[in-house]
ZAGU-239040 format. One record per residue: x, z, y of N, C-alpha, C in turn. Coordinates in nm, 4 decimals. Atoms other than C-alpha are relative to their C-alpha. Layout:
# ZAGU-239040
X	Z	Y	X	Z	Y	X	Z	Y $
...
This chain:
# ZAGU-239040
-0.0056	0.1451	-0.0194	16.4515	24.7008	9.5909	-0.0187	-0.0715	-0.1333 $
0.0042	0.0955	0.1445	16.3467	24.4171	9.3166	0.0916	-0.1034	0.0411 $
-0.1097	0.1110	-0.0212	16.5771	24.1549	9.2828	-0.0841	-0.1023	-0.1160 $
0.0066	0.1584	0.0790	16.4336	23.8529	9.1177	0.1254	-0.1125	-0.0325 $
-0.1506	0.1014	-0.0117	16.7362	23.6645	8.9436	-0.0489	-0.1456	-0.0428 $
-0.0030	0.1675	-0.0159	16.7641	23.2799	9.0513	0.0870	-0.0387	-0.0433 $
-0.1065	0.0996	0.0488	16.9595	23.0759	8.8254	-0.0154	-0.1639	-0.0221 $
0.0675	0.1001	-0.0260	16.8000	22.7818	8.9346	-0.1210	-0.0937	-0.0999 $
0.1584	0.0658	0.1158	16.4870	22.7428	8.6350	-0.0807	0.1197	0.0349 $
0.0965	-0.0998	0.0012	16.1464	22.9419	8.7289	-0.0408	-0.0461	0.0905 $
0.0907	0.0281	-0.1794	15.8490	22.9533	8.9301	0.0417	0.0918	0.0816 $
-0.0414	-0.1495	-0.0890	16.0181	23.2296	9.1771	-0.1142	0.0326	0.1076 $
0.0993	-0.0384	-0.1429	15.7351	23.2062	9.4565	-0.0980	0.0581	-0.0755 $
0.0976	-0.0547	0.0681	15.4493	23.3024	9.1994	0.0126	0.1200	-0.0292 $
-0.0451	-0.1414	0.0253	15.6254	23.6019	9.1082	0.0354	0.0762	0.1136 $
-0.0612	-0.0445	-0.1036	15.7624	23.6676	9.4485	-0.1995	0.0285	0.0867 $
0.0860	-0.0418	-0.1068	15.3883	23.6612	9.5975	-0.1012	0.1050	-0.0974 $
0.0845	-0.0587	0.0204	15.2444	23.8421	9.3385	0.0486	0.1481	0.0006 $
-0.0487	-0.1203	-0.0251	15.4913	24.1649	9.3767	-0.0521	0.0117	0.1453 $
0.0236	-0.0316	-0.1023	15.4191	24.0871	9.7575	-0.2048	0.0414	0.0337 $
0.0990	-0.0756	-0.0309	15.0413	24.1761	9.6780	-0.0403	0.0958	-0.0238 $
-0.0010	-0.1201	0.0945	15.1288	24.4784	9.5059	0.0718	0.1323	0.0962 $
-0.1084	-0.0401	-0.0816	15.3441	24.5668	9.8229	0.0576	0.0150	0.0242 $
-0.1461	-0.0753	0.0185	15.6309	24.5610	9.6994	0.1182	-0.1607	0.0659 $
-0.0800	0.1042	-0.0501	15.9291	24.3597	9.8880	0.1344	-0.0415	-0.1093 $
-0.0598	0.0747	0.1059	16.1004	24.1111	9.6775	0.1440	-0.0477	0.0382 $
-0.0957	0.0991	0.0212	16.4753	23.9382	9.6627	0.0297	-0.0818	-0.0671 $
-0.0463	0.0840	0.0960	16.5742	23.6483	9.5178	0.1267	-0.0267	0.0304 $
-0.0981	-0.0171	0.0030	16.9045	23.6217	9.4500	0.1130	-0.0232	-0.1448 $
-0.0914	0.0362	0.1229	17.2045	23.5041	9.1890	0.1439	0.1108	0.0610 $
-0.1534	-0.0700	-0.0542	17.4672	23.7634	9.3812	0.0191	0.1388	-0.1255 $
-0.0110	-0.1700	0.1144	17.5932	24.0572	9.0830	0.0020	0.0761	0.1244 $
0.0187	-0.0826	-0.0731	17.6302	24.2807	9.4175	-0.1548	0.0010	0.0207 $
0.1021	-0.0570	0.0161	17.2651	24.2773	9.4862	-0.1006	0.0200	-0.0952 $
0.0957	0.0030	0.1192	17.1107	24.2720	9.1168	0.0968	0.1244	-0.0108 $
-0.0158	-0.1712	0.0912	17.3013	24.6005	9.0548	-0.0066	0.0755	0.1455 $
0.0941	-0.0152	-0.0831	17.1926	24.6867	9.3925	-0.1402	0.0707	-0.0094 $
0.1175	0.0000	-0.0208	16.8680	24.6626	9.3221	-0.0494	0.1142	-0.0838 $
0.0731	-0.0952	0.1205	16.6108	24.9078	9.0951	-0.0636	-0.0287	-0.0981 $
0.0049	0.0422	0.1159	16.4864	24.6814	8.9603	0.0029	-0.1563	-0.0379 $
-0.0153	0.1450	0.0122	16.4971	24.3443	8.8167	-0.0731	-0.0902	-0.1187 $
0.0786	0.1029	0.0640	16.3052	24.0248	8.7059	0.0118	-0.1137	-0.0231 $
-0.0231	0.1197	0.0824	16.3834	23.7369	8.4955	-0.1006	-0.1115	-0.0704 $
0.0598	0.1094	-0.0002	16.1825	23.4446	8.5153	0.0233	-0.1069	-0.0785 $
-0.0611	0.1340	0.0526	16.1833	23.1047	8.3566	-0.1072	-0.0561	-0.0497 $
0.0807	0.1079	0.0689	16.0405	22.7702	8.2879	0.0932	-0.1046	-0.0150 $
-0.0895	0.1198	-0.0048	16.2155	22.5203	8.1018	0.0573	0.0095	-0.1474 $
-0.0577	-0.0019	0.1284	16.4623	22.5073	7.7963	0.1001	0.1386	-0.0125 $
-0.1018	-0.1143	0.0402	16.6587	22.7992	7.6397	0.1266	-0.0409	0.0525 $
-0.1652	0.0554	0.0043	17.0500	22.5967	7.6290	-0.0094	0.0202	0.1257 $
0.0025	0.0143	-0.1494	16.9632	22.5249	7.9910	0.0509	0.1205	0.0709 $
0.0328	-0.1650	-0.0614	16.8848	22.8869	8.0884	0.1586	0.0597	-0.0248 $
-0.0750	-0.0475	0.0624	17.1616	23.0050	7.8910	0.1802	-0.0107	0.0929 $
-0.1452	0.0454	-0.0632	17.4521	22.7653	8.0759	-0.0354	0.0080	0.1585 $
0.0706	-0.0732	-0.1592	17.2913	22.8756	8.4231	0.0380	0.1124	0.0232 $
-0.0324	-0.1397	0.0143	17.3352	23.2101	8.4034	0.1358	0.0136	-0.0516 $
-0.1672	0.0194	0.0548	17.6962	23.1566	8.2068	0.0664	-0.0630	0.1562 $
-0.1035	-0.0064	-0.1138	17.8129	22.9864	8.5214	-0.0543	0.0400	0.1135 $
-0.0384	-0.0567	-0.1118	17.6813	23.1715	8.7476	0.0393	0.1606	-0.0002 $
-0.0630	-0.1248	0.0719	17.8545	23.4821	8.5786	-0.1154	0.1016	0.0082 $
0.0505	-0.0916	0.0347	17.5722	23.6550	8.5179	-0.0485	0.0446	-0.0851 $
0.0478	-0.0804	0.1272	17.5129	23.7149	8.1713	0.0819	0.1422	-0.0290 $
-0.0129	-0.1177	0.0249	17.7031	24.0208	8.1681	-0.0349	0.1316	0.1126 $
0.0490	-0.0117	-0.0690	17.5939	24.1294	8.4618	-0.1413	0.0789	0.0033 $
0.0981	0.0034	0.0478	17.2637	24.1208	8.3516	-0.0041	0.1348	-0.1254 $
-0.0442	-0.1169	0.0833	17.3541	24.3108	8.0130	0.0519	0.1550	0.0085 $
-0.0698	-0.1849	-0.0331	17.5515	24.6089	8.1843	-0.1739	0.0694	0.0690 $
0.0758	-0.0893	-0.0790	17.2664	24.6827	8.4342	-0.0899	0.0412	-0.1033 $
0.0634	-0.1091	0.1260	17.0309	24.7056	8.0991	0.0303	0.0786	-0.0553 $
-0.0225	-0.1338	0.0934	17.2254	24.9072	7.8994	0.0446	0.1148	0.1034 $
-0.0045	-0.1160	-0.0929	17.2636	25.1521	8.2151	-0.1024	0.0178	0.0386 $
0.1079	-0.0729	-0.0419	16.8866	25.1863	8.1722	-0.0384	-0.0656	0.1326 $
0.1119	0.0554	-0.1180	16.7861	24.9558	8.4808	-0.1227	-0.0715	-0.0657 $
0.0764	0.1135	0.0315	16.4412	24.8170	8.4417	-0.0081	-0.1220	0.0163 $
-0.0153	0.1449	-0.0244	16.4145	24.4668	8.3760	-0.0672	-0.0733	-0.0707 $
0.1063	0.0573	0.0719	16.1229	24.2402	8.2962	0.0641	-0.1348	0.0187 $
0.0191	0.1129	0.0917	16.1635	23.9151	8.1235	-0.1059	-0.0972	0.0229 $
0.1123	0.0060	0.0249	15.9119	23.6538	8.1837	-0.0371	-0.1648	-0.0597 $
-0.0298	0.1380	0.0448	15.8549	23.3289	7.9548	0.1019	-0.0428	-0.0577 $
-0.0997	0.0038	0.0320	16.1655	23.1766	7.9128	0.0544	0.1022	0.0479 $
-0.1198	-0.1214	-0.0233	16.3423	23.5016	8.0656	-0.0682	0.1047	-0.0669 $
0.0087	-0.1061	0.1625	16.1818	23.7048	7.7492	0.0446	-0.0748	-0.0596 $
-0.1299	0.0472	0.0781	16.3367	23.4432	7.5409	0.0950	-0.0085	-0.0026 $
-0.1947	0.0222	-0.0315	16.6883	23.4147	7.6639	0.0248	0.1502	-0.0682 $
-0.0713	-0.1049	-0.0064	16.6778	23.7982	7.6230	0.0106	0.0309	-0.2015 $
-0.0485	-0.0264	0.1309	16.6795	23.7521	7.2131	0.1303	-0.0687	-0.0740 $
-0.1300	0.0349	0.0615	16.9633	23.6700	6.9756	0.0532	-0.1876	-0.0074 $
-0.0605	0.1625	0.0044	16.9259	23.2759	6.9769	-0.1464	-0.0382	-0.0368 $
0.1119	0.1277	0.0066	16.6923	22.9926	6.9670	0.0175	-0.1262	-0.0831 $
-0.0428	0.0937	0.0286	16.6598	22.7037	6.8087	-0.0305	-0.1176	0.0949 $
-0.0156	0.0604	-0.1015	16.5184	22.5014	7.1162	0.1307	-0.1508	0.0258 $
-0.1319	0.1313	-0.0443	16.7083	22.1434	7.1810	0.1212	0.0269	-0.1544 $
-0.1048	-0.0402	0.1003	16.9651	22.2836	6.9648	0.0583	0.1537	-0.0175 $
-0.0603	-0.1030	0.0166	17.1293	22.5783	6.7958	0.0762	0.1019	0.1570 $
-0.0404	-0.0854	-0.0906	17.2183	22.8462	7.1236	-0.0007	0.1699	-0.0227 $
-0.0553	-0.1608	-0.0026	17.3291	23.2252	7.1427	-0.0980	0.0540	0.1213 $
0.0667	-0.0302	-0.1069	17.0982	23.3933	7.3697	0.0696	0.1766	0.0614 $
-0.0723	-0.1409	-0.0609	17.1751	23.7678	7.5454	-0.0424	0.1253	-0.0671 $
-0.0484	-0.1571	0.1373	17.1104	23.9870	7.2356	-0.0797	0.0723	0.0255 $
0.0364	-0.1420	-0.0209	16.9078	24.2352	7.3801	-0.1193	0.0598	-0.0819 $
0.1637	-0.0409	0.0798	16.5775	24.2142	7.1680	0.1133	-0.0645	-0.1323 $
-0.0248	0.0217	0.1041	16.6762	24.1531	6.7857	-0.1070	-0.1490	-0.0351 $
0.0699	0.0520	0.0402	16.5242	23.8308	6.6804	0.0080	-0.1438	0.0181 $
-0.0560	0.1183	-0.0148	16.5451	23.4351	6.6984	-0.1383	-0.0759	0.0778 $
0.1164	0.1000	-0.0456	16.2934	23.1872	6.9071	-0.0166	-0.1044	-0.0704 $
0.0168	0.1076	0.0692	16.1725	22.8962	6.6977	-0.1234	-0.0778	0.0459 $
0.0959	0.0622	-0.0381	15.9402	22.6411	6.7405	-0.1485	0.0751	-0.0093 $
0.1297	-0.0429	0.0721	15.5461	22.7045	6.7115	-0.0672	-0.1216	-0.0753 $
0.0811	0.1651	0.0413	15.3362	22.4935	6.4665	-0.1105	0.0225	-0.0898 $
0.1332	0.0352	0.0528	15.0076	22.4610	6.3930	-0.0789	-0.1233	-0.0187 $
0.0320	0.1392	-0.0139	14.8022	22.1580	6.3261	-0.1127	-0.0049	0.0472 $
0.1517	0.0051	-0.0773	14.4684	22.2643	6.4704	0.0005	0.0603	0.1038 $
-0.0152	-0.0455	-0.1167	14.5777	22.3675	6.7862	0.0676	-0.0661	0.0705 $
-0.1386	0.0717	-0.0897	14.7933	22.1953	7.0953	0.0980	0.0758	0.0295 $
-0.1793	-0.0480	-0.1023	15.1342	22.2554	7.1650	0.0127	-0.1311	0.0108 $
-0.0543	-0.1113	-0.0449	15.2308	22.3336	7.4148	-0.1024	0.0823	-0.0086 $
0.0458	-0.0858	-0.0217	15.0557	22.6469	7.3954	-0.0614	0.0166	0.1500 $
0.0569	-0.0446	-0.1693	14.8384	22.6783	7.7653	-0.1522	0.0189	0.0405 $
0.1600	-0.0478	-0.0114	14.5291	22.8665	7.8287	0.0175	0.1800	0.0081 $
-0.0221	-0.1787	0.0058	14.4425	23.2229	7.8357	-0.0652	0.0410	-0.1579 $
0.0483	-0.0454	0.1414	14.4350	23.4485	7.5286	-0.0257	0.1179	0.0171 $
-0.0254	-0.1281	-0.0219	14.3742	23.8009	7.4732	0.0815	0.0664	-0.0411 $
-0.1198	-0.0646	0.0442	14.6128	24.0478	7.4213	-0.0698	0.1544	-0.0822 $
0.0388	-0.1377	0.1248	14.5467	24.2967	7.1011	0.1130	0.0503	-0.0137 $
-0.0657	-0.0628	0.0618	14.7382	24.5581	7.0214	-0.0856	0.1343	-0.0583 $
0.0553	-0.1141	0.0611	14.6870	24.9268	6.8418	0.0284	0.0974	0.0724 $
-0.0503	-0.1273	-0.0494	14.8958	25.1574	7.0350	-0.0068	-0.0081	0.1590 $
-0.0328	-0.0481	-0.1258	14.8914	25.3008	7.3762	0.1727	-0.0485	0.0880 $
-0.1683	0.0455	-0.0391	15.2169	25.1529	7.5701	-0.0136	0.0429	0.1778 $
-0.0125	0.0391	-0.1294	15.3395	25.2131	7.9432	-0.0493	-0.1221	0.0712 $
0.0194	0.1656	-0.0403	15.3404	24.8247	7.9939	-0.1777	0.0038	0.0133 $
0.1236	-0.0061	0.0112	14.9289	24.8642	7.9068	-0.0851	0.1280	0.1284 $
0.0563	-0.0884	-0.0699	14.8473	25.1398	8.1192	-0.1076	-0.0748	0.1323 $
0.1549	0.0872	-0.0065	14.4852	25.0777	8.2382	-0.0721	-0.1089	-0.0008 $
0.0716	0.0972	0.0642	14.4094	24.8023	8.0483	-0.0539	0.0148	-0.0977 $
0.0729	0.0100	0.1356	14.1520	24.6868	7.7792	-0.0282	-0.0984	-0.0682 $
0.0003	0.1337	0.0511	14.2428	24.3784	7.6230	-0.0317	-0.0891	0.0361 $
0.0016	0.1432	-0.1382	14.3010	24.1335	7.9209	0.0436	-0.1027	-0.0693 $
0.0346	0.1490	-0.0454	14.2771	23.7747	7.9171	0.1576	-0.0392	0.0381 $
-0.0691	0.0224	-0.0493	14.6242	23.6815	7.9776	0.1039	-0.1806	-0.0379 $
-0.0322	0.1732	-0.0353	14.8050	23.3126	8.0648	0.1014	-0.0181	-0.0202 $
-0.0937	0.0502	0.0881	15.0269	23.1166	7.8214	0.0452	-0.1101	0.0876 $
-0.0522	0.0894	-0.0501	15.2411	22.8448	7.8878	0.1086	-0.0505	-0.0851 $
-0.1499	-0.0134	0.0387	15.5023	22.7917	7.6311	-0.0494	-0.1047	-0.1896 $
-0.0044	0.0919	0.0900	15.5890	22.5597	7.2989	0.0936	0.1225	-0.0951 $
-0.0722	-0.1019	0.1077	15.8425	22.8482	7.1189	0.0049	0.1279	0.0275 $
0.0577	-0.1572	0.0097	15.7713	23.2045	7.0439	0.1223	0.0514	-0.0826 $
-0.0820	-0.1061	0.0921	15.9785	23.4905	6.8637	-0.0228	0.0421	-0.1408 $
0.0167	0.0045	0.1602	16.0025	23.5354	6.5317	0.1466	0.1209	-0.0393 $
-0.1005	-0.0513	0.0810	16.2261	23.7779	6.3003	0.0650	0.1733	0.1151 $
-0.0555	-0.1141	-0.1279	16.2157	24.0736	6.6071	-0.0333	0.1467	-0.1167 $
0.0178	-0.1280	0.0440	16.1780	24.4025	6.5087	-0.1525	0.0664	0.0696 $
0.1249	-0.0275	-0.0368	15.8459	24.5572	6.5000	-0.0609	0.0752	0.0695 $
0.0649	-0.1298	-0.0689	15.8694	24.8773	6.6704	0.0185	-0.0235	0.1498 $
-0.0071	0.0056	-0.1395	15.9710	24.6822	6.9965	-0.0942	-0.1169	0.0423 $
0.0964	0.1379	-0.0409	15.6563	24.3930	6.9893	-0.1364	0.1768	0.0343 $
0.0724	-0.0900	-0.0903	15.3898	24.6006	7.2319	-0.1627	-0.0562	-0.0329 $
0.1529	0.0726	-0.0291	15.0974	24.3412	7.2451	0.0199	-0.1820	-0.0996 $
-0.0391	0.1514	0.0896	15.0377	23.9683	7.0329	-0.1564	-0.0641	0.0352 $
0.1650	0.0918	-0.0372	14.7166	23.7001	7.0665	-0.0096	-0.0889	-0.0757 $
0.0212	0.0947	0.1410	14.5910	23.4954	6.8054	-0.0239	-0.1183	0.1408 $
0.0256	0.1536	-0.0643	14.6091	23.1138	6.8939	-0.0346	-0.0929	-0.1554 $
-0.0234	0.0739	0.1033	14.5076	22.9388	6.6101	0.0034	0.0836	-0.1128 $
-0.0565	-0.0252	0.1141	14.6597	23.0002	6.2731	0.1317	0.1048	0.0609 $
-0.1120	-0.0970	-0.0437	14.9139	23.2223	6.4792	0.0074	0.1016	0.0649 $
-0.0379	-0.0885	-0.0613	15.0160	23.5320	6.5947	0.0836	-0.0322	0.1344 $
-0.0866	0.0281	-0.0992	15.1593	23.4889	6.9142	0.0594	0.1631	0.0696 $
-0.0217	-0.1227	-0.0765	15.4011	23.7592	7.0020	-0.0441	0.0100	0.2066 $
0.0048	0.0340	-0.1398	15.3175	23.8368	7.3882	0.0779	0.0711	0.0880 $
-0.1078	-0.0776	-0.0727	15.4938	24.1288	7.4944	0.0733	0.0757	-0.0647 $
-0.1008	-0.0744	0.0913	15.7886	24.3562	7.3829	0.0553	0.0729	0.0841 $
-0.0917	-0.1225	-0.1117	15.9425	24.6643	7.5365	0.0535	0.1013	-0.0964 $
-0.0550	-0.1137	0.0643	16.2355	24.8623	7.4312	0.1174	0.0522	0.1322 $
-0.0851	-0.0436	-0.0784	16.3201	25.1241	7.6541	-0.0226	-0.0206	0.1444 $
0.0325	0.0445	-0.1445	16.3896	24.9921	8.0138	-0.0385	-0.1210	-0.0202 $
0.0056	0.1861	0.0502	16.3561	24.6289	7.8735	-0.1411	-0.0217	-0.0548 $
0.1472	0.0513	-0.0006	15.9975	24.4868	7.9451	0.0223	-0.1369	-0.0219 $
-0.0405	0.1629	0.0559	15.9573	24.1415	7.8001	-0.1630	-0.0777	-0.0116 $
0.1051	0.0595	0.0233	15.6370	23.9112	7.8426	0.0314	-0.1537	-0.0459 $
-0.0034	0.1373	0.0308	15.5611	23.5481	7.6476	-0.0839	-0.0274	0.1194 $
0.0481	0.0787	-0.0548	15.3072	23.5194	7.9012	-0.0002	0.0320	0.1376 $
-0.0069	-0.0176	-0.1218	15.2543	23.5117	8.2707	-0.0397	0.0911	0.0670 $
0.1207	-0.0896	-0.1023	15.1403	23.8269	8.4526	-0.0216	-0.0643	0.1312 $
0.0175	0.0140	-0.1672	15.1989	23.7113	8.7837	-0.0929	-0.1148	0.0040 $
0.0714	0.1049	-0.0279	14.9761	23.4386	8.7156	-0.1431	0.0105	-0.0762 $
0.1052	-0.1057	0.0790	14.6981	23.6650	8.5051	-0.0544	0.0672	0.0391 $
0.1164	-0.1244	-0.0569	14.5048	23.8031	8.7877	0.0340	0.0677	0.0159 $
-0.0503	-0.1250	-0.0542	14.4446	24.1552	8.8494	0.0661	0.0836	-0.1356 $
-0.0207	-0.0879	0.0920	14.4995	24.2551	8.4988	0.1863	-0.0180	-0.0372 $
-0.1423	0.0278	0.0044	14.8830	24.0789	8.5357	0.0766	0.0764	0.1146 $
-0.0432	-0.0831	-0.1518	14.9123	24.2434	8.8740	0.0030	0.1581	-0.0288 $
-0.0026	-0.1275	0.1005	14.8425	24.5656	8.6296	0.1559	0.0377	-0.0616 $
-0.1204	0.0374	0.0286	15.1360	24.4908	8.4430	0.1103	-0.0260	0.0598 $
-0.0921	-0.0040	-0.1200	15.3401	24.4154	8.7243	0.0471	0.1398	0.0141 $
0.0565	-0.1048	-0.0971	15.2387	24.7095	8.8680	0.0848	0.1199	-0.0948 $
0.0024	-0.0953	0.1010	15.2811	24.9330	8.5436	0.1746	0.0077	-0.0169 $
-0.1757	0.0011	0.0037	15.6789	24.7876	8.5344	0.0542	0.0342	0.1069 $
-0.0763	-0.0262	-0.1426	15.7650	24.8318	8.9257	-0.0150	0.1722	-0.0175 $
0.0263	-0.2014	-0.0005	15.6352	25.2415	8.8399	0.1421	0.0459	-0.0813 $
-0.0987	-0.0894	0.0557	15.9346	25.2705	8.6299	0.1162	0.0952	0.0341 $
-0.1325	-0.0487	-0.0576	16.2259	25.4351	8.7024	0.1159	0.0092	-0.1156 $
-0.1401	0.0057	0.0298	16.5915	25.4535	8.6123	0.0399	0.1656	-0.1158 $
């Protein structure tokens, strides 16, 4: 079972129809009985970090969240739910995020480019990753004004020049899959990626 967690910020139907063309049957859900339940789980978001942050705080699931990772459940991240999952943001204001990636979110800023960040970029990397498995430097769809900064290097997977910038895009350590940008909204090569995280196992 996937459990998609609703803490009321995300597109949930975009993600919910693109597991359902992959075949796989979806829940959405804020209950801790069926996110540790489930096999696996997906963290969505559009919106502000603080927000995200006091959402999930009352609806008791930031630890929740934390146990089932460090017991090795898979769990993808996507947008704002790869940012929440690093140490803090600066977003609106100073916030604590859920630790799990090493590293801080900060603004992006360039002067010959728009932010917000939205378009498709490609995704370069060097190494062979799970998350990549049969891809060849897809085309994949941004959406976002603050990126990661100060992470650790051996857990950034994939990045896309925008500009004058590196844009981290994805990060995986372990069971913990983490995208800046949208698969579920990236075609077949996001439906790849999907695809490549629902294969995991426990």
């Amino acid at each position: 079972m996937i459990a998609i967690i609703d803490y009321g910020m995300g597109n949930l139907k975009s993600v919910v129809n693109a597991c359902h063309a992959l075949g796989h049957e979806v829940i959405i859900t804020a209950q801790k009985k069926r996110i540790q339940e489930a096999d696996h789980l997906i963290l969505p978001g559009v919106g502000a970090f603080p927000d995200c942050m006091e959402n999930l705080a009352a609806q008791g699931l930031i630890d929740v969240i934390k146990h089932e990772v460090q017991n090795n459940k898979p769990l993808l991240g996507i947008c704002l739910g790869m940012q929440v999952l690093f140490e803090q943001s600066d977003e609106v204001r100073p916030c604590a995020g859920l630790g799990l990636f090493k590293g801080k979110i900060t603004k992006m800023h360039d002067d010959t480019v728009k932010i917000p960040h939205i378009g498709w970029n490609r995704l370069e990397y060097k190494d062979s990753d799970p998350m990549l498995k049969g891809l060849n430097h897809p085309f994949v769809y941004y959406v976002h004004s603050y990126y990661a900064s100060g992470y650790e290097e051996s857990d950034l997977i994939a990045s896309s020049n925008y500009g004058s910038l590196q844009i981290p895009g994805a990060f995986r350590k372990n069971n913990l899959w983490a995208t800046q940008f949208h698969p579920e909204k990236s075609g077949n090569d996001g439906l790849t990626i999907l695809q490549n995280f629902l294969e995991t196992t426990q």
